[in-house]
N, C-alpha and C positions, 0 to 999 in steps of 0.2 A: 831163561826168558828175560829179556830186555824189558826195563823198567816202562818204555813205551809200551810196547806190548801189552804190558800188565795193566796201565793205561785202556788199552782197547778194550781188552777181553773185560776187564772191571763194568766198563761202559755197555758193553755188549751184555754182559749179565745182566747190568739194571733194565737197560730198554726191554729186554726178555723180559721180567720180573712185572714189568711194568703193563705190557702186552696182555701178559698171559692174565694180569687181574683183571684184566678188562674184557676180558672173553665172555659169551655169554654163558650161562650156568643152563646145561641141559637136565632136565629134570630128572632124567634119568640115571641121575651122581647122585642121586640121593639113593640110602637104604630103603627098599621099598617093601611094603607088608602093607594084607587086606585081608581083610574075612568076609569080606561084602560085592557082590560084583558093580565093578567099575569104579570101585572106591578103593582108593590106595592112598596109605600113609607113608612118606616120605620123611628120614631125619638126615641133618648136613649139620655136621660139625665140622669148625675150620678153625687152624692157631693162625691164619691169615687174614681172611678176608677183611678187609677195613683196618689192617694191620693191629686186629685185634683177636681175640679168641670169641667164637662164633657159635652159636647152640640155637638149629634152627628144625622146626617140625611142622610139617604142612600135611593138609589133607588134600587130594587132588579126586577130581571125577570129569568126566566132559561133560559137555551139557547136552550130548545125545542119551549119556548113559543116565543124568538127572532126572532125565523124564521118568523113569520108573521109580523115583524118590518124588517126597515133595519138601521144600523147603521152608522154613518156619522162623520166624522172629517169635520167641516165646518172652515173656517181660511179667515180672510181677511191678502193682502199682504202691507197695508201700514194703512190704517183707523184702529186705534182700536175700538172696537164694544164691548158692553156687554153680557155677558155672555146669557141673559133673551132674546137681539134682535138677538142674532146667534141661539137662541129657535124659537122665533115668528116669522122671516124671514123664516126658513125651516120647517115650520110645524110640529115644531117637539111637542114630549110628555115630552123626558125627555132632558135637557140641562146640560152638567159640564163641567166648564172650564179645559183646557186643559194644551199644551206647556209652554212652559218658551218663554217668549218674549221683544222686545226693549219697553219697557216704555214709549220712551219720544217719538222714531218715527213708533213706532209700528211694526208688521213683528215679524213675527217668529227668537228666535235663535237657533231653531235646528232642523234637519230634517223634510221636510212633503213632501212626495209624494202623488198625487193623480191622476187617471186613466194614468199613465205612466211618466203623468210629473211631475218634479222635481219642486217643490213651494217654498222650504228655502231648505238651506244648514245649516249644524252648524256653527257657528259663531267660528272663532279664538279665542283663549286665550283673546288676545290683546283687543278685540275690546267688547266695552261700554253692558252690560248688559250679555255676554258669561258663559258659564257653560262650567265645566272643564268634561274631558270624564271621569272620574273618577263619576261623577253624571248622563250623559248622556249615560248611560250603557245600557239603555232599549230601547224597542222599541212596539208599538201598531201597530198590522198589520190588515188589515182587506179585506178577500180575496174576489176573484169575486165569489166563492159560495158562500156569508154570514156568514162565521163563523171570528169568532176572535181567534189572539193569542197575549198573553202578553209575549213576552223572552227577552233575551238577546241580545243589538242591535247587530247586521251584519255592517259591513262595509258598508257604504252607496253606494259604487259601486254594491253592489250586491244586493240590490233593486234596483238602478236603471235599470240591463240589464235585472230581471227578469220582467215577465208579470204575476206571478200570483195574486200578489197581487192589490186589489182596491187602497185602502190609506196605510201611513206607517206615523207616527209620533212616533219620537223619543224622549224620557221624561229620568226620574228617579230624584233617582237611581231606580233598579230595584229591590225590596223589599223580594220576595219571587219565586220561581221556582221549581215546581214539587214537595210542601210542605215542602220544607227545606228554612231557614232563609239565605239570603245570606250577605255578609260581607259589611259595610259601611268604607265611609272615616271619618276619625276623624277630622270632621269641624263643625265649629259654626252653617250651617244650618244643621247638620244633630244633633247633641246633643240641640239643645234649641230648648222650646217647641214655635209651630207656630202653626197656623192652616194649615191645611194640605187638599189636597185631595186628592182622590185616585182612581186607576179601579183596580179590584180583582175578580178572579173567583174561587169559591170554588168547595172543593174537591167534592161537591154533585151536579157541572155543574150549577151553578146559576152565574152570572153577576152580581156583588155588582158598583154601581159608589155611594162614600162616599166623603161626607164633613164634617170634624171635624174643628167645630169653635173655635175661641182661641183670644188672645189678652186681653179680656173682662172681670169684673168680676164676669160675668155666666158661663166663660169656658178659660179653661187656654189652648189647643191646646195640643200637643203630638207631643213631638222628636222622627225622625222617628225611634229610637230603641224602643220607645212606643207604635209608629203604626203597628212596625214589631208584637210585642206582643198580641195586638187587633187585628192584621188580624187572627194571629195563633189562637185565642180566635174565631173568627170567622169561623174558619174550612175552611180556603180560602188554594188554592193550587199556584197562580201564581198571580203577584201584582206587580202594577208598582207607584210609584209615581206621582203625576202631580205638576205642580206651583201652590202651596199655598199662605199663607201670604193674602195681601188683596184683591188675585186675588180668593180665593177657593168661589165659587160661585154654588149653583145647584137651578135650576129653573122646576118647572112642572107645564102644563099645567093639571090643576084638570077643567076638563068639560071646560065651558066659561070663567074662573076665572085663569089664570096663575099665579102663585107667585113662591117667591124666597122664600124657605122652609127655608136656614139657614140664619145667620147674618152676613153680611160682615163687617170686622173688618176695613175696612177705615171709617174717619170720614165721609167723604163723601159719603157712602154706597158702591154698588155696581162699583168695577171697571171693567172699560172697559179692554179688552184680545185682545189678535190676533187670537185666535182658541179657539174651544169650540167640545167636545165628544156628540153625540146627537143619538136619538133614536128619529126614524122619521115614522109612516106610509109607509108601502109599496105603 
């Protein structure tokens, strides 16, 4: 083969290489397993994606098949609690950590409403563990008919005087909305790779809760301009971020046998949360 040639085809592989990461990721690449109907767990592991090694585990359902579930923002107001016991406390299937909260005395720092009342407030600027609204843009509503939405938080007065909503926690930033990528702050947790988790609901009405591991060297995690790109890879339409880092936890109860599906990056394994995203039996 002529040095030209070698030229082409060289070129020809990259542009291939370069396509083919850009493909969307069908859900169905994942190893799948459920013990629950319409509930399926999904693991993807890659030495590629983001030209890094990749350890990802998602719980998927539609939200035709939800309605026979009900969905729960469960939160303690001072204890922090593990991700896996705000599972096996509420009987729940599937369990993902949630909010952003105080570390060291537990409690939420940013909004959570539930059946009318107000449970946190966000936290000032000033004060020890706070998230700037510039991050706290989103919001997970979830109404008294059972459906869910992921948007753009509202002023927290206007959940409080409304009544339609069940629970309301507020998170992010908030990643994606009505399938367009929306704009981040240029900060250190938003450009370096952490582990992350996520809620996303795709453009085909399915409910994704995802945890991508990171820290490790099995999986390097994904800066949320990484996540935005894997959701869009996912066909997801609206997507919020949750508190990652050593809190991204997701737990399912598979028959008798509960386990924690990904790997918590603290040395110490599993940390303890102030709130946890849950899929509970009706």
């Amino acid at each position: 083969m002529t040095p030209m040639r070698r030229i082409l085809l060289f070129c020809l592989v990259l542009w291939f290489a370069s396509n083919l990461s850009a493909q969307s990721i069908d859900l169905n690449r994942f190893e799948k397993r459920s013990g629950w109907k319409g509930i399926f767990i999904g693991e993807l592991k890659s030495d590629s994606l983001f030209h890094e090694k990749q350890s990802i585990v998602l719980a998927e359902i539609s939200l035709k098949d939800l309605k026979d579930y009900q969905l729960k923002i469960a939160y303690s107001e001072g204890e922090l609690i593990k991700t896996s016991k705000f599972g096996s406390d509420n009987q729940a299937l599937v369990a993902l950590n949630a909010g952003f909260f105080n570390v060291e005395k537990g409690g939420s720092v940013s909004y959570i409403e539930s059946d009318n009342q107000v449970i946190a407030r966000n936290r000032t600027p000033k004060e020890k563990y706070a998230k700037s609204d510039s991050l706290l843009n989103g919001a997970i509503v979830l109404t008294k008919k059972g459906s869910i939405r992921i948007e753009k938080a509202k002023n927290t007065a206007v959940y409080e005087k409304s009544t339609r909503e069940r629970q309301v926690l507020v998170s992010g930033p908030i990643l994606m909305e009505k399938g367009k990528l929306l704009p981040l702050e240029h900060s250190e947790f938003v450009k370096k790779r952490h582990p992350r988790s996520c809620l996303a609901l795709t453009k085909d009405k399915r409910l994704l809760l995802l945890a991508i591991d990171g820290r490790s060297e099995k999986a390097s995690g994904m800066s949320l301009y990484e996540l935005q790109q894997f959701l869009v890879r996912l066909n997801c339409r609206d997507a919020i971020n949750l508190d990652g880092g050593g809190s991204t936890t997701l737990w399912f109860r598979d028959g008798d046998h509960p386990m924690i599906l990904n790997s918590p990056s603290d040395k110490t394994g599993e940390r303890p949360v102030a709130n946890a995203l849950l899929i509970c039996p009706k």
